[in-house]
C-alpha positions in Angstrom: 0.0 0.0 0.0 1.6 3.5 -1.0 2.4 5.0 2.9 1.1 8.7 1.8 -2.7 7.0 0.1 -5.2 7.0 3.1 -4.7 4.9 6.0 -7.1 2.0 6.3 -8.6 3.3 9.4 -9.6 6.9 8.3 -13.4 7.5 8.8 -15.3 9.0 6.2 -17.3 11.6 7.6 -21.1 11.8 7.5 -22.2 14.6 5.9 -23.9 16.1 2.9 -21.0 16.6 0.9 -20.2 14.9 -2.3 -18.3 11.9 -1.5 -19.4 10.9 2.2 -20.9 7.2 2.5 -24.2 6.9 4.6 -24.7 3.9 6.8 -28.6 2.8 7.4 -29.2 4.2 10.9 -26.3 7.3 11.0 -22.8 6.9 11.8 -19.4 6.8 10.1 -18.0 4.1 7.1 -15.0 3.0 7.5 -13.1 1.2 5.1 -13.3 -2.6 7.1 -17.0 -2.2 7.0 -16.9 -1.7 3.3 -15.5 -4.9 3.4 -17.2 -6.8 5.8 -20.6 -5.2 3.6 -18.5 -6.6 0.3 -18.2 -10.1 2.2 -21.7 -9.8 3.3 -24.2 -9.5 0.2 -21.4 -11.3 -2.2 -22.9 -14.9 -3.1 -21.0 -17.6 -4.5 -24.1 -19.9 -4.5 -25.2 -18.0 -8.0 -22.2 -18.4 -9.7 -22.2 -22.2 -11.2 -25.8 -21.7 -12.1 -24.7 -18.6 -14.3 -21.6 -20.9 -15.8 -24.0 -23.2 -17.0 -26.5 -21.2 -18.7 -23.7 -19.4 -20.6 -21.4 -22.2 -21.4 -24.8 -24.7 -22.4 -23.4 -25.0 -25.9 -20.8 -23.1 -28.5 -21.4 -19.6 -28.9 -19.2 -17.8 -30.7 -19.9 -13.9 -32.0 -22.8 -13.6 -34.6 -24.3 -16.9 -34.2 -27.9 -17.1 -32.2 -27.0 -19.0 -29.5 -24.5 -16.0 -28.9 -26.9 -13.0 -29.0 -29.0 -15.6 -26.8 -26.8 -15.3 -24.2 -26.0 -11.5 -24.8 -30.1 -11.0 -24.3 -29.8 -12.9 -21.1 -26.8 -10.6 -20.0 -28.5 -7.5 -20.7 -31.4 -8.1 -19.0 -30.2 -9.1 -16.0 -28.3 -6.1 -16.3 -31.1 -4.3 -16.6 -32.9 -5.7 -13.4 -30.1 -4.5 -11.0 -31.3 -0.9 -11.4 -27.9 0.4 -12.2 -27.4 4.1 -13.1 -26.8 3.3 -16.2 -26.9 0.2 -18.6 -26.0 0.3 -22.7 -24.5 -1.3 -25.3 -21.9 -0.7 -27.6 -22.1 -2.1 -31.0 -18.9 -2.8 -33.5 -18.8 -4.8 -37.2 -16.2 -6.5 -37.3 -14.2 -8.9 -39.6 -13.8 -12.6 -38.0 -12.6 -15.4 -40.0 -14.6 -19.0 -39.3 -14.2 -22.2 -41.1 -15.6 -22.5 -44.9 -19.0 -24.2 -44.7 -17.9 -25.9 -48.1 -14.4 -26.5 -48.1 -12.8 -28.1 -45.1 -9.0 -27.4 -44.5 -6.8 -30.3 -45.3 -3.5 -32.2 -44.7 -2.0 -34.1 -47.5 1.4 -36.7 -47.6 2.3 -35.9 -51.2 5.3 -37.3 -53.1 8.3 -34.8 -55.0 5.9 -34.4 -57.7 3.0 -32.9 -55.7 0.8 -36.1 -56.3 -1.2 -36.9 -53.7 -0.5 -39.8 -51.2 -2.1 -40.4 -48.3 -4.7 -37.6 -46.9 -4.1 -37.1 -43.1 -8.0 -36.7 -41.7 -8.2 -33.3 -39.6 -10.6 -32.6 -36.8 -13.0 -30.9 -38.3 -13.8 -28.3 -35.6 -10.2 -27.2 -35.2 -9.0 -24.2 -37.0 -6.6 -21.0 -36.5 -8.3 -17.8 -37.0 -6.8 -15.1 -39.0 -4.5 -17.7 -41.2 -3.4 -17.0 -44.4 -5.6 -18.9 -46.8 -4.3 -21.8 -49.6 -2.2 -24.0 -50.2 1.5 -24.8 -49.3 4.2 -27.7 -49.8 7.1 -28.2 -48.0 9.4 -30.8 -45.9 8.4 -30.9 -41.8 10.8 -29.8 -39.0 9.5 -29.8 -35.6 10.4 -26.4 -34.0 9.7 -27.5 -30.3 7.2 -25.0 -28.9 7.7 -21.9 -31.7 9.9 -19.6 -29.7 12.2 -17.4 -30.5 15.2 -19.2 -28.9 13.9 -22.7 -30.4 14.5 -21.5 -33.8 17.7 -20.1 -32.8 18.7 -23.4 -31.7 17.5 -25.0 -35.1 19.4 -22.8 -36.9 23.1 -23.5 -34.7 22.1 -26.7 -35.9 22.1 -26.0 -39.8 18.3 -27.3 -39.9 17.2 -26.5 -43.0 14.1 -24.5 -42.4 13.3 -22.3 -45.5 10.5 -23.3 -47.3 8.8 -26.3 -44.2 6.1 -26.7 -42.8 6.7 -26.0 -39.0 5.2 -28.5 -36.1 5.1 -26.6 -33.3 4.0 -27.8 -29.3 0.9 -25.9 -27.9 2.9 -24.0 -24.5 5.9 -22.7 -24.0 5.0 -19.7 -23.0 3.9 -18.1 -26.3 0.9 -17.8 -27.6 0.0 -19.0 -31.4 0.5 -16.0 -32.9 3.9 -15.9 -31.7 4.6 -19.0 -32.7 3.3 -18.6 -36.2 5.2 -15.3 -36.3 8.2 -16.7 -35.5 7.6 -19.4 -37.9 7.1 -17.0 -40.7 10.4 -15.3 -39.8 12.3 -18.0 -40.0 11.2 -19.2 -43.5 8.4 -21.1 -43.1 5.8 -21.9 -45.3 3.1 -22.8 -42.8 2.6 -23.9 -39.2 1.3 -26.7 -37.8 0.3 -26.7 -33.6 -0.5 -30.1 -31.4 -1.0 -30.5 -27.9 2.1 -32.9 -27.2 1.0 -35.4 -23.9 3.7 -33.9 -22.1 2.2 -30.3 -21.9 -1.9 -31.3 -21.8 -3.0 -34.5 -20.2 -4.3 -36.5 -22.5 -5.8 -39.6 -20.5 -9.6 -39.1 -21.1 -10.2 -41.3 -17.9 -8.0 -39.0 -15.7 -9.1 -35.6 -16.7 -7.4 -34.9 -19.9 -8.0 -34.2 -23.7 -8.5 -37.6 -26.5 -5.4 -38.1 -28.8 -7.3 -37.2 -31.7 -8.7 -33.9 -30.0 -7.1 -29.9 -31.3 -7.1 -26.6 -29.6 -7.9 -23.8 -31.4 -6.3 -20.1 -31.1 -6.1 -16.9 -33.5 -2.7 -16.3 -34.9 -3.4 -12.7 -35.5 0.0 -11.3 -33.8 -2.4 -8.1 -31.9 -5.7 -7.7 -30.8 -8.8 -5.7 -32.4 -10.1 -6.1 -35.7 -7.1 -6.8 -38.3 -8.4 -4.9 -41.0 -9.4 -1.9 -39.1 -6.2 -1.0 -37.4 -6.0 1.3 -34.9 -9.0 2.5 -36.1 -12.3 1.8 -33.9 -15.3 -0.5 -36.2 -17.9 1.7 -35.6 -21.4 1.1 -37.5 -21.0 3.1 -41.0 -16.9 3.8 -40.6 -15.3 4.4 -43.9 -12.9 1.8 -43.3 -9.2 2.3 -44.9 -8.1 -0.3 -47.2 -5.0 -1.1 -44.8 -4.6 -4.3 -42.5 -2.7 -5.2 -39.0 1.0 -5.6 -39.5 0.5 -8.7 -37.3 -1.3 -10.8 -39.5 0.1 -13.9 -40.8 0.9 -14.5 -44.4 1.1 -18.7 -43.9 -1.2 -20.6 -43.2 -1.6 -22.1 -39.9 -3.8 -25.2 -38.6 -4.4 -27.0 -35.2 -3.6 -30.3 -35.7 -4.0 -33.5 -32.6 -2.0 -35.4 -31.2 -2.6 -38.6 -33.4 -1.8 -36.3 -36.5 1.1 -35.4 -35.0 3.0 -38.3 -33.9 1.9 -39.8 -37.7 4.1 -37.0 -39.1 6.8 -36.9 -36.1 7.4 -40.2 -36.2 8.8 -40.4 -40.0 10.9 -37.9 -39.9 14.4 -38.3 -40.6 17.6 -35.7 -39.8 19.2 -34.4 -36.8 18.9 -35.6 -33.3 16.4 -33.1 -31.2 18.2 -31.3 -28.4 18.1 -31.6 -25.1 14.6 -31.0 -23.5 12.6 -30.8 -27.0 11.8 -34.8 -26.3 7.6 -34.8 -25.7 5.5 -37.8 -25.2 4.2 -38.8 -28.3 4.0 -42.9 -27.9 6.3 -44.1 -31.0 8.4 -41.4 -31.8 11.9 -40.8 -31.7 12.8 -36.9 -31.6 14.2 -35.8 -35.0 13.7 -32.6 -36.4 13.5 -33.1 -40.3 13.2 -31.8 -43.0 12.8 -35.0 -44.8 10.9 -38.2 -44.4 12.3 -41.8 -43.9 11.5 -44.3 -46.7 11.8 -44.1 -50.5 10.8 -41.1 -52.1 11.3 -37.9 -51.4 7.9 -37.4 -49.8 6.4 -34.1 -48.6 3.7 -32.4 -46.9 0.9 -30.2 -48.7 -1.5 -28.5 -46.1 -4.9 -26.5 -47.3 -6.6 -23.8 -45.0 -9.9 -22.3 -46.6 -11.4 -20.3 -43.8 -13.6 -17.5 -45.0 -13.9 -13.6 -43.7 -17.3 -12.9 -42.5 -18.4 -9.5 -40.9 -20.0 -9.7 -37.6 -21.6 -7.0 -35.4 -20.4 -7.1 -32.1 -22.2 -6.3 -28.9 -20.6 -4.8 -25.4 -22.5 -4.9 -22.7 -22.1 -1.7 -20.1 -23.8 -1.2 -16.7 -22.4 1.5 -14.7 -22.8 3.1 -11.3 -21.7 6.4 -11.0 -19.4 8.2 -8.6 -20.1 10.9 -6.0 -16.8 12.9 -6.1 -15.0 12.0 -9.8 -17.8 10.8 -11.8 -15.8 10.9 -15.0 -12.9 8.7 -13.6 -14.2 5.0 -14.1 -12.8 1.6 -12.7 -13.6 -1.2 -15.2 -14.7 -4.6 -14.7 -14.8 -6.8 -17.8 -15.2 -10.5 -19.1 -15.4 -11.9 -22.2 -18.7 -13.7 -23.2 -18.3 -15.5 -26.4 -16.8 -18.3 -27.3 -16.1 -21.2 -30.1 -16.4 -24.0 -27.6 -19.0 -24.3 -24.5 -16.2 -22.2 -22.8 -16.7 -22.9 -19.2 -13.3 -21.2 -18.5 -13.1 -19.4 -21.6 -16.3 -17.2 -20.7 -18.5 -18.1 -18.1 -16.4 -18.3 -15.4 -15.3 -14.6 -15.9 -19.5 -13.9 -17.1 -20.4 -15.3 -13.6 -17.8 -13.3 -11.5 -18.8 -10.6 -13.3 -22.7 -10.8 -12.6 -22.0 -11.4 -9.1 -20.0 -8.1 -8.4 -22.4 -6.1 -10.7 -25.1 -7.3 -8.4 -23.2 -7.1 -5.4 -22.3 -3.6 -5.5 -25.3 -2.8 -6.5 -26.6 -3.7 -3.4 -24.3 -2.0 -1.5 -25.2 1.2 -3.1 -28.3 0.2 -1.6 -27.0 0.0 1.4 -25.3 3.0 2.0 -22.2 2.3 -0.3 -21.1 5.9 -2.0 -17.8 5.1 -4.7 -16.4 8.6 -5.0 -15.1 7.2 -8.6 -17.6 5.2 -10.9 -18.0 1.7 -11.8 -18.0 0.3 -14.9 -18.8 -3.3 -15.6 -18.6 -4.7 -18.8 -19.2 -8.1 -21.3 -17.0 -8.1 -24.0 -18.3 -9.7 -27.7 -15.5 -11.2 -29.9 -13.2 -12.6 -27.4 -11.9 -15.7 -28.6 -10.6 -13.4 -31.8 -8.0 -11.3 -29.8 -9.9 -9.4 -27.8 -12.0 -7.4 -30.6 -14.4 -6.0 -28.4 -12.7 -5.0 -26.1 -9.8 -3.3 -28.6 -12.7 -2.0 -30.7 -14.1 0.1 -27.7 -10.5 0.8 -26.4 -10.0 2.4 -30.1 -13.2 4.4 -30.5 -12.0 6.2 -27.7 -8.6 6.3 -27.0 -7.8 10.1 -27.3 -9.8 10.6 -24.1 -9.8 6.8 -21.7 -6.3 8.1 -20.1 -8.4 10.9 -18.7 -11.1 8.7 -17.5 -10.1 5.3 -16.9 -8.1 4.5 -13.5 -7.9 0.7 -13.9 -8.7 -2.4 -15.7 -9.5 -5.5 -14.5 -10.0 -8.4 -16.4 -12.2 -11.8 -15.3 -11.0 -13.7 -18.6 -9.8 -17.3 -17.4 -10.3 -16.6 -14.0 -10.4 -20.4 -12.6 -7.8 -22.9 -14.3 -7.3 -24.7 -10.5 -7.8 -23.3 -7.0 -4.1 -24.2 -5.8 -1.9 -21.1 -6.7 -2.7 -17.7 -7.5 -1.2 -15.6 -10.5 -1.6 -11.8 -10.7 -0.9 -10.4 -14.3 -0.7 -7.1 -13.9 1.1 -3.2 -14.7 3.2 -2.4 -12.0 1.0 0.5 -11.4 -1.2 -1.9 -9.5 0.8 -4.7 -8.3 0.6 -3.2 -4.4 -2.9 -3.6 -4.6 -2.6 -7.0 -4.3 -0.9 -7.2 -1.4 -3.5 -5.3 0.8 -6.3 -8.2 -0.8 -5.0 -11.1 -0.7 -4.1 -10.3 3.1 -8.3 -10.4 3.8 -9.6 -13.1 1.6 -9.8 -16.9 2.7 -7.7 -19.6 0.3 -10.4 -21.3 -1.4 -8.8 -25.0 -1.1 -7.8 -24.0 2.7 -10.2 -23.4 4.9 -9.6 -20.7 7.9 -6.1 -19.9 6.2 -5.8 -16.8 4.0 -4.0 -16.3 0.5 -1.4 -14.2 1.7 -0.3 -16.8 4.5 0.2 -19.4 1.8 2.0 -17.0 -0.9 4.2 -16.0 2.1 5.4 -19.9 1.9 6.2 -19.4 -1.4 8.2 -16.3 -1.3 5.9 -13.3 -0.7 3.6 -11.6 -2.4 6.2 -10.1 -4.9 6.2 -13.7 -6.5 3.1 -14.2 -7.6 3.0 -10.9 -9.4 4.2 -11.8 -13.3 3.8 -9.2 -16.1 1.0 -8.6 -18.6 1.1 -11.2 -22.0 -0.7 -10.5 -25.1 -3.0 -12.9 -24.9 -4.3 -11.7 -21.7 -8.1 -9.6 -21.6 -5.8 -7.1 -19.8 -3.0 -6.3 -22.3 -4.4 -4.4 -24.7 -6.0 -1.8 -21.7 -2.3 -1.2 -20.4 0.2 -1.8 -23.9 -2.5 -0.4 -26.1 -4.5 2.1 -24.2 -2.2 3.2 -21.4 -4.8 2.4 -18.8 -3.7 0.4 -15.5 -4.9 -3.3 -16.0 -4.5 -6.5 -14.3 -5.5 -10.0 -15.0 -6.1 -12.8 -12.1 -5.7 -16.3 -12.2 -6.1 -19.4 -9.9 -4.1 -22.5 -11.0 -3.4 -26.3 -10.3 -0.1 -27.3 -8.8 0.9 -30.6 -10.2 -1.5 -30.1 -13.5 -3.2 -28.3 -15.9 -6.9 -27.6 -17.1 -6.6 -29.6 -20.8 -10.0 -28.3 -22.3 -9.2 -24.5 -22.9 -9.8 -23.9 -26.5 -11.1 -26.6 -27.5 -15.0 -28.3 -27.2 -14.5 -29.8 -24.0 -14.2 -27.0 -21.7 -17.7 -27.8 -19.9 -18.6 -27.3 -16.7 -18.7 -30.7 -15.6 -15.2 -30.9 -16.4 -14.0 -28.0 -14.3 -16.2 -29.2 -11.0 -14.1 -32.5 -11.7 -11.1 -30.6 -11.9 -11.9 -28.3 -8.5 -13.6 -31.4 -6.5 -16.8 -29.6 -6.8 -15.5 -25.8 -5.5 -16.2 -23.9 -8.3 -18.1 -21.5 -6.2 -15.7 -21.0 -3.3 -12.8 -20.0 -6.0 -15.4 -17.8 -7.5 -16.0 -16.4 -4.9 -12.4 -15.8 -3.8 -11.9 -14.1 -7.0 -14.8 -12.0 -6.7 -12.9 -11.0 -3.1 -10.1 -10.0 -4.3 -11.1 -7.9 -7.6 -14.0 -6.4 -4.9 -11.7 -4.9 -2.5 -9.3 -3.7 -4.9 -12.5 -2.1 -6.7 -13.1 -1.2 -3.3 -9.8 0.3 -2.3 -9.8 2.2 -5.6 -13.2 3.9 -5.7 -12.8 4.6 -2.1 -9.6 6.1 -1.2 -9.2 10.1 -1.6 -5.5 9.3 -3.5 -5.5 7.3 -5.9 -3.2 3.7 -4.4 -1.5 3.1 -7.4 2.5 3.6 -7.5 4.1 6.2 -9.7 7.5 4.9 -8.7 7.4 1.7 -10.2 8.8 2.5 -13.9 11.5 3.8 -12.3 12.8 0.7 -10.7 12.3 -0.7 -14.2 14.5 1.8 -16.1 17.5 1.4 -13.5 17.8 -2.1 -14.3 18.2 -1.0 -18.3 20.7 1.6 -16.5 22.5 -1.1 -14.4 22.4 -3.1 -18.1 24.0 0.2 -19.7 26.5 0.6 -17.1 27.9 -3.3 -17.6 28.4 -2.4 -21.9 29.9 1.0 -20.9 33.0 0.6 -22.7 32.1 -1.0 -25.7 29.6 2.0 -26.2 31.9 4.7 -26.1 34.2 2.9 -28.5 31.0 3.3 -31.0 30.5 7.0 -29.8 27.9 6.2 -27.7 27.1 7.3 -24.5 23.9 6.1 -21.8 23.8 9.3 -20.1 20.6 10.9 -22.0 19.2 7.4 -20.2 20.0 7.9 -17.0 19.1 11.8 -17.2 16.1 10.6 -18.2 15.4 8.3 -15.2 16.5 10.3 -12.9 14.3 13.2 -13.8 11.4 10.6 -13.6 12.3 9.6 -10.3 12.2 12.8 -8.8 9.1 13.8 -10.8 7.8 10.4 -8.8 9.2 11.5 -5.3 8.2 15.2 -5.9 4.5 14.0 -6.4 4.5 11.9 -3.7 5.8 14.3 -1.3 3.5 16.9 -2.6 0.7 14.5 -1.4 2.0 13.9 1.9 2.2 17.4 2.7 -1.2 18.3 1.9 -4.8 18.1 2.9 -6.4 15.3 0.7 -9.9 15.3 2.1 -10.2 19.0 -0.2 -12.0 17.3 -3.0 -10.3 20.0 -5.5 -6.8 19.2 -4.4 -7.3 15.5 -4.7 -8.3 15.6 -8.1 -5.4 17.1 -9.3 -3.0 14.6 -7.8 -5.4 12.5 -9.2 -5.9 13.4 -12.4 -1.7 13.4 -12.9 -1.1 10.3 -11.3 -4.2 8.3 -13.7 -2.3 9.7 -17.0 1.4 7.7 -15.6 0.6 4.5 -17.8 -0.7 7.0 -20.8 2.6 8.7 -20.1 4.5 6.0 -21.0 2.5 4.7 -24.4 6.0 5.7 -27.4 4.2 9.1 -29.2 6.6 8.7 -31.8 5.0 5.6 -32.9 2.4 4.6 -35.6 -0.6 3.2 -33.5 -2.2 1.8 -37.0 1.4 0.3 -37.6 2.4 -0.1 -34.0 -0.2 -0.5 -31.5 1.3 -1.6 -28.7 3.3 1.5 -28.3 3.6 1.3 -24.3 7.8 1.4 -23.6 7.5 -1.2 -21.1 4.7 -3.6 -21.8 4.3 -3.4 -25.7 6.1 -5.0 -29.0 8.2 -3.2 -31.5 11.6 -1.3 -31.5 10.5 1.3 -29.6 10.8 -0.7 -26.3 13.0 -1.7 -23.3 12.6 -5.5 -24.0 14.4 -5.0 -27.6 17.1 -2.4 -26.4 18.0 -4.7 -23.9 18.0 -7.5 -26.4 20.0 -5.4 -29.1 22.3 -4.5 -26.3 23.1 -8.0 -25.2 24.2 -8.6 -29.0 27.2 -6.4 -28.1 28.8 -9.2 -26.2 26.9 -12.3 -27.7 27.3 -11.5 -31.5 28.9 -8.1 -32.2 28.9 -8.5 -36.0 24.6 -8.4 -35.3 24.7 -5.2 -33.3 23.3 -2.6 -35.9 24.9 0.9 -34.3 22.0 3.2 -36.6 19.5 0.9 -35.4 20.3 1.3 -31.7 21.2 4.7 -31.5 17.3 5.3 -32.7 15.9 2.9 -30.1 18.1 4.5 -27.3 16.5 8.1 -28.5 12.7 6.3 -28.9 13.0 5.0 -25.0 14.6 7.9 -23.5 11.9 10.9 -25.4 9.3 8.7 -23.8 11.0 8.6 -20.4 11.9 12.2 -20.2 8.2 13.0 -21.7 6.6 10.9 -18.5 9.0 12.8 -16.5 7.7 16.2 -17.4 4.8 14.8 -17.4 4.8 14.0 -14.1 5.8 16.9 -13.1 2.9 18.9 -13.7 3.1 22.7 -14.8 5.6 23.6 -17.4 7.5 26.1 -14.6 8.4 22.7 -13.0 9.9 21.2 -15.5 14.2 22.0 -15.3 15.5 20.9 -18.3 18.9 22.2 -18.5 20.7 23.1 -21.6 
């Protein structure tokens, strides 16, 4: 908890006055009631009820059974007598499988002639591939990463013109995988669960052999062919496209599929640690195929473009003291599968604290800062809904959004807890997980466990694209954080795919769904709480700092071979420095003054809301780069690929591109220095020595 934000036992005090919270009866709030009344009308007992109604069947954007369960939504929406409940409608262009050309997989010989056909589970598909047909040897690529096909290529794997196999996992997503793929000289992509990532014993909780999982491969989020633009109803759209979609094609293939391919491959060894557990096969990368022949494969996608309109669903309760500064709740609701996980988990935590505060309104609860709570459409395509709204309108969400908090894949276990999040709002964390009860450990609470494994610091990982909170933070510069509960020993199998039901997940949890629901609900309630309730906003302005010394600590180690290129790190560490005592200036300032006058508060408000939007590159293309953010976003532009390019001065020197660097180190440090004047408020505060 930032030391100068409001202690946790300041009373509120009862008056008339915009921003005081009225108890039934008279008296003073305090900040444990709010919580014991959170506690209080919360129910868990609603939640698997509202799972099964959403996830009874696949519904993915557009269909019927979709705008079913969007008309459910609204109107129980409606019946909470919020102060406000709308919709927000988008067309957008999704890409689903051709109703009269199924996507193929061929063994085909050195003249193209057709072998064997390889049958393909016909529900499985990559959204957002490039469309055709493609030929080429195989070479298993391990999970996709970067450093995989860094290690094929030490290994003088031939990998221009194959067809990739790729492992689901590894820490990247299939867009990244495909990406890389494409990079490296692909032709197309081809992604199976391997036995020793997803369980796939059908009698102990885990996927068939000849089951897929399905992911877009579109390397972003939003609608691809409206880039950074927002697909409003009637928009001119420009004849341009994301930078991040593929140009192979890409299919989910299973298991079975898999190990038919893998196990006739011929060529080098695999290395170490790239061995799965296919039954049969021996780990060789290809290109090439054992046997007579040169033989080959020839893969066929044929998905088709279709535009969709897409529906958000807003509810809202406004604030007493800063109406126009929201806190967001969202969830996705769509999804290809039943998506018991994929969206009706996050749907039934979502219902439940829309309802909940609701009734604490009712009860005497004033938020000085609104409410927002929201059900995204289009998902399961990379966020579209979500990016869509984000888009329509950026140029003012940095002066009215505080935070984001995502419900997306809420429940994948009830053993451990993960907390995606900016560092803006990792210390929230701590102060919640400190009052909520372990949902597999009875009369024990979160933090005591997470303290066995380390602290609190350890469970707090950074935001990844695929996350319903990236886009907020690395797109949007709005504070976002995405929660997660997972197994110890194992993984939930069915994400993705048309087995993610319900029944599955109770299996799974032994039957408490509900109480990790409701632990989930906790924890985004009181920070929800903390943050529509405090006179300062909690969220921590030094944090970015700490990040840019450890590119300075990085700088300092290379010092020498910089100034033999003429380059020097000290517009860097200007730069940081100036931020840090923009940060400690603020902070100070706030300590020092009287923040219960409303007037006051909003100012330090206001500046300390716009930190993330401070730190979003403006000397980047949001239609060609949209993840522009310095720190959590993808491009040149960022300290991720400085620090990469800088560790080339040691690794591979011949690779270290002086032009190329010299332009990144001026991209990071205008966008430093511009947060740190930023931060510091008027211009006659800024010192900016010549």
């Amino acid at each position: 908890m930032c030391r100068f934000c409001q202690e946790e036992s300041e009373p509120i005090p009862l008056s008339d006055a915009a921003g005081s919270e009225h108890v039934p009866g008279g008296g003073v709030m305090y900040m444990s009631e709010l919580r014991q009344m959170l506690k209080k009308y919360l129910k868990e007992d609603r939640m698997e009820s509202t799972v099964r109604r959403v996830s009874r069947t696949s519904h993915p954007p557009g269909s019927s059974e979709g705008n079913a369960v969007a008309s459910e939504i609204l109107h129980n929406l409606q019946n909470l007598r919020m102060d406000h409940t709308w919709t927000d409608s988008h067309y957008a262009t999704l890409q689903f499988p051709s109703r009269s050309q199924r996507n193929t997989l061929w063994l085909v010989d050195s003249e193209g002639v057709e072998l064997e056909e390889i049958p393909l589970d016909g529900d499985g598909y990559c959204a957002y591939s490039a469309t055709g047909t493609t030929t080429g040897g195989v070479v298993y690529v391990n999970y996709g990463r970067r450093e995989d096909f860094d290690e094929l290529r030490s290994l003088a794997v031939s990998l221009n013109g194959s067809i990739a196999i790729a492992r689901v996992g590894g820490g990247v997503s299939f867009a990244e995988k495909v990406w890389h793929a494409q990079e490296a000289g692909h032709v197309g992509v081809l992604i199976y669960p391997d036995p020793a990532d997803v369980p796939q014993d059908p009698r102990r909780l885990g996927l068939h052999s000849n089951a897929v999982i399905s992911e877009h491969v579109h390397l972003g989020s939003g609608d691809p062919y409206t880039p950074g633009f927002p697909s409003f109803n009637h928009t001119q759209f420009p004849s341009t496209q994301s930078s991040g979609l593929p140009i192979i094609p890409a299919q989910p293939i299973s298991a079975n599929v898999a190990s038919k391919l893998l196990s006739q491959l011929s060529g080098v060894g695999c290395p170490r640690g790239w061995q799965g557990r296919l039954p049969y096969v021996q780990c060789v990368l290809g290109p090439g195929f054992t046997g007579p022949g040169e033989r080959r494969v020839k893969m066929g996608v044929f998905n088709k473009m279709k535009p969709v309109l897409l529906n958000n669903i807003f509810t809202s309760i406004e604030g007493k003291v800063e109406p126009d500064h929201y806190i967001i709740v969202g969830a996705q609701r769509d999804s290809w599968g039943p998506g018991a996980v994929k969206s009706g988990v996050g749907t039934a935590i979502l219902m439940e604290l829309a309802r909940t505060f609701s009734t604490m309104v009712e009860n005497g609860f004033s938020p000085k800062r609104s409410l927002l709570f929201v059900s995204w459409d289009g998902g399961d395509f990379g966020n579209v809904g979500a990016t869509e709204w984000l888009e329509g309108y950026l140029t003012m969400l940095h002066l009215k959004a505080v935070a984001y908090f995502s419900l997306d894949q809420a429940i994948l276990g009830d053993d451990n807890l993960s907390v995606y999040s900016s560092p803006l709002l990792a210390d929230l964390i701590e102060g919640a997980i400190k009052h909520v009860e372990h949902p597999k450990h009875s009369g024990q609470s979160i933090l005591s466990l997470v303290q066995r494994q380390g602290g609190w610091k350890n469970i707090v990982k950074p935001l990844y694209l695929n996350s319903g909170a990236y886009s907020f933070t690395a797109f949007g510069g709005v504070p976002a954080m995405q929660l997660r509960f997972n197994e110890d020993t194992r993984v939930y199998p069915f994400v993705n795919t048309q087995l993610d039901s319900v029944g599955r997940l109770q299996e799974l949890l032994q039957g408490r769904l509900c109480a990790v629901g409701r632990a989930v609900a906790e924890l985004i309630g009181l920070m929800v709480l903390k943050l529509s309730h405090d006179h300062i906003l909690p969220l921590d302005v030094t944090c970015y700092s700490s990040a840019a010394q450890q590119l300075s600590s990085k700088l300092s180690l290379h010092i020498t071979e910089l100034q033999v290129r003429g380059l020097s790190p000290q517009w860097i560490f200007s730069a940081r420095g100036d931020y840090s005592r923009a940060a400690r200036s603020l902070l100070e300032a706030i300590k020092n003054s009287d923040v219960q006058d409303e007037r006051l508060a909003r100012l330090y408000n206001t500046r300390i809301m716009r930190v993330e939007y401070y730190f979003l590159s403006q000397y980047m293309s949001v239609v060609e780069t949209p993840f522009r953010h310095v720190f959590h976003g993808r491009g040149d532009h960022t300290l991720n690929a400085l620090a990469e390019h800088l560790s080339l001065l040691r690794s591979d020197p011949h690779l270290f591109d002086e032009v190329r660097f010299r332009r990144q180190l001026a991209l990071f440090t205008w966008t430093m220095q511009g947060a740190a004047n930023a931060l510091s408020g008027d211009v006659w505060n800024v010192d900016n020595p010549l």
